[in-house]
C-alpha angles and dihedrals in degrees: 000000000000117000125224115246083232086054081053096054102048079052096062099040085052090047092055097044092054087051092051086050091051092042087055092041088050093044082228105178136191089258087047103052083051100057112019107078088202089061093046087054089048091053103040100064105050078044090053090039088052086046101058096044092062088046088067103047104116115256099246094060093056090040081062096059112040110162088064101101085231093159094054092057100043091047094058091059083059099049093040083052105037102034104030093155092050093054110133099212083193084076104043090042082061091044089045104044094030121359099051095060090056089048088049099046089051102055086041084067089063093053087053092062 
């Protein structure tokens, strides 16, 4: 069954809702993600999971949507599954706590249409 890249998206905004809900449960704090393997677990798979979905959407739907930083978040799937000991948690702890909310307001626009 081939999924719709709108049925992806929702995915992804639904993904990264249910993280949000887990971060606030766990208490899971910038200071924390840097430092509690365990939280950093918890917080790697539904980004992977995000990730990969955004890496199959078809071209021509990002391509339809250009000014969504697309590339940025399916490379950092890449980088959370392939390089796994050189991640920089500095940097997920910014896409976690401020960049992935602006990703995500922006794709639940397209939804909207």
């Amino acid at each position: 069954m081939k999924i719709s890249d709108k049925e992806r998206v929702k995915k992804i905004i639904e993904t990264w809702q249910s993280l949000k809900e887990q971060i606030e449960k766990h208490n899971i704090t910038r200071e924390l993600l840097l430092n509690d393997e365990f939280s950093q677990w918890a917080v790697t798979t539904p980004l992977y999971n995000i990730g990969e979905q955004v890496y199959m959407l078809s071209h021509e739907f990002k391509e339809s949507y250009p000014e969504i930083s697309w590339n940025v978040v399916s490379g950092l799937r890449h980088r959370l599954v392939h390089d796994y000991d050189g991640i920089n948690w500095s940097i997920i702890v910014e896409v976690v706590f401020v960049e992935m909310d602006d990703f995500i307001d922006s794709i639940s626009k397209i939804t909207n249409n």
